[in-house]
N, C-alpha and C positions, 0 to 999 in steps of 0.2 A: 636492606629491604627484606622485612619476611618472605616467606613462602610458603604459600597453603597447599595442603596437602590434601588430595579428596580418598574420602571409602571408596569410590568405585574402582572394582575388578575391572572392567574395562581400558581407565586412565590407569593404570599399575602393569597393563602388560605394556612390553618393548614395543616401541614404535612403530617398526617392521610390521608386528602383529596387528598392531593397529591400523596403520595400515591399509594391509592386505583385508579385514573386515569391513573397510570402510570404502575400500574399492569395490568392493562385490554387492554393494547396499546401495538402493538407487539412489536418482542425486539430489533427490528431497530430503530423503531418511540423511544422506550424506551434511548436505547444508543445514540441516538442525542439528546433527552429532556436532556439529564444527561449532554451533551457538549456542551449547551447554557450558561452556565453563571458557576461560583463558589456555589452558594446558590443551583441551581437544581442538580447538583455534589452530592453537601452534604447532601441532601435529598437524591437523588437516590442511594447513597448509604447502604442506609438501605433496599434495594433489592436486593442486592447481585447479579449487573447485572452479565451477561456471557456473554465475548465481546470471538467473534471466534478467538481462536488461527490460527495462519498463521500455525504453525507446520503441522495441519491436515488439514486445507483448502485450500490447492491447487487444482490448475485446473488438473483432470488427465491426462494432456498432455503436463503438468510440469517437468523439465529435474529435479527438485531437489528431486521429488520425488520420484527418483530411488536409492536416500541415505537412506531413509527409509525403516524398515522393517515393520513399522506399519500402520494399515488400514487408509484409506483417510476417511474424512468425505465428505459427497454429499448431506450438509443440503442447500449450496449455501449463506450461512450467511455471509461471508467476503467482497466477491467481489462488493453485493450493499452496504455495510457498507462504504467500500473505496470509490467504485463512488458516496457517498453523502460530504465525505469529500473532496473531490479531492481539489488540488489550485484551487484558484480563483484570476481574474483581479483586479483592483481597482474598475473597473464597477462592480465586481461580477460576473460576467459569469465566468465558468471553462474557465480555462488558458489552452489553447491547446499548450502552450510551455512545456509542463507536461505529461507525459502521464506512466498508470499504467503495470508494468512487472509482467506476472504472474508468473516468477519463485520464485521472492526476495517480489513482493508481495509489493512495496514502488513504489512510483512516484519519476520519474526520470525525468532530463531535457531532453530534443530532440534536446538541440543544438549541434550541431557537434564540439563547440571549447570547451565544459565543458570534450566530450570523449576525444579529442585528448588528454587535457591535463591530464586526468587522466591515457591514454595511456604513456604519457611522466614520469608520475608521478611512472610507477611501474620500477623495477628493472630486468627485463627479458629481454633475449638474442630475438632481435627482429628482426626476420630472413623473407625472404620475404615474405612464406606462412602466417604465422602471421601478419603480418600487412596488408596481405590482406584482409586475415580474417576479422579484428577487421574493418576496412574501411567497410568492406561488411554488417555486425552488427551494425556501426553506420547508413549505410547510409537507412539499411530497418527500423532499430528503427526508425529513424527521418521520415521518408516513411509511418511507419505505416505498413510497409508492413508484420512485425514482432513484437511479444507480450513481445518477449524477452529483457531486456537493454542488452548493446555489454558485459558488466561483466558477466551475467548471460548466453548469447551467447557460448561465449566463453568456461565458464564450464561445458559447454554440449558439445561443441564440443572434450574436453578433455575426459570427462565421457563417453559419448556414441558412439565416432570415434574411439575414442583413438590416438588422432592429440594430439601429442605434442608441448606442450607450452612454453619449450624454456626455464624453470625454474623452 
């Protein structure tokens, strides 16, 4: 198996040195050092990073967090973690066809034909308040007008109305 060799001065000092740099670096800067390449991976894993569970990092104004009975954490560690990963263009600018849901906590498309079809795609009795619904979830997702994707929409409307979904 090959082995690639990177330019960087950084991956070319001893381990040790690396380290010791990468403990002193807080532990955002740390968990993107570690998701530069294979080689700073396997180095930084001899630090036993802590990448924030989604379980307890929700926004407290997250509908999924009302399945839970256990305390939120409010270090705020997630959500810049995600906005440093977000898509990117071919130019590399964030892709604003993308945009991050705080209930699921993943980047979702914004286009209105990926919903529909996933709309087509499930198997519920699709009465007209529902497909309102879900129209109204796509169109403030894609709007921005709303943090939530129409999925995660949706099961808050279920969870916290108590609007039945048909299935």
């Amino acid at each position: 198996m090959p082995r690639y060799y990177h330019d960087s001065p950084l991956l070319k000092l001893p381990t040790e040195i690396f380290l010791l740099i990468s403990e002193n670096a807080h532990t955002l800067d740390r968990i993107t050092l570690a998701l530069t390449c294979k080689d700073a991976l396997a180095k930084s894993l001899l630090l036993r990073l802590q990448v924030p569970s989604p379980f307890f990092h929700r926004t407290p104004w997250s509908s999924v967090t009302l399945d839970f009975n256990k305390p939120l954490c409010h270090c705020g560690g997630l959500e810049p973690l995600l906005r440093r990963l977000r898509p990117r263009n071919p130019a590399g600018y964030a892709d604003r066809a993308w945009k991050l849901c705080v209930d699921c906590m993943r980047y979702r498309p914004r286009r209105a034909g990926y919903w529909h079809n996933k709309r087509r795609a499930t198997r519920h009795v699709a009465n007209a308040a529902r497909v309102s619904a879900w129209k109204n979830a796509v169109t403030n997702f894609r709007a921005g007008n709303k943090s939530q994707c129409p999925k995660c929409r949706m099961r808050k409307l279920r969870i916290v109305i108590g609007y039945d979904s048909g299935g």
